[in-house]
C-alpha positions, 0 to 999 in steps of 0.5 A: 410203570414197567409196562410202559418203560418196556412196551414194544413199540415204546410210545413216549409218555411222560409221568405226572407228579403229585405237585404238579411236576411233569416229567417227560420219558421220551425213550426208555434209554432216559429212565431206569426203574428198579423191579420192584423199587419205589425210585425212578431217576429220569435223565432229561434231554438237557442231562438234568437228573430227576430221582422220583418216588414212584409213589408221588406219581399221580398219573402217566401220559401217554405220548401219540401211538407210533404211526404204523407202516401200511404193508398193503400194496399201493393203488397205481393207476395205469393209463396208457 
């Protein structure tokens, strides 16, 4: 899970619990995870607090890539 937490670019994703709980990390300013730890607490967008075990996490989804900024020229016609 730290790989995610700390991906350059960070894509959202959202951890998927044992009971069928989902929880949605939006930014890694919303979670804070202890190397080596078993919690993870989450903050909601409405401030709710989620405290997880990172052993109930049955799997992550991953939000959609960040859309990249095309370094190429654009093509211009130019007509006289």
């Amino acid at each position: 899970m730290h790989e995610v937490i700390h991906a350059a670019p960070f894509r959202p994703f959202a951890l998927c619990l044992a009971d069928g709980t989902r929880v949605d990390v939006p930014h890694p300013d919303f979670i804070a995870l202890r190397p080596g730890g078993r919690t993870a607490a989450v903050v909601g967008r409405d401030d709710s607090l989620h405290v997880i075990d990172v052993m109930l996490v049955a799997k992550i989804d991953m939000g959609p890539r960040p859309r990249q900024e095309s370094s190429a020229p654009t093509k211009r016609s130019d007509r006289s």
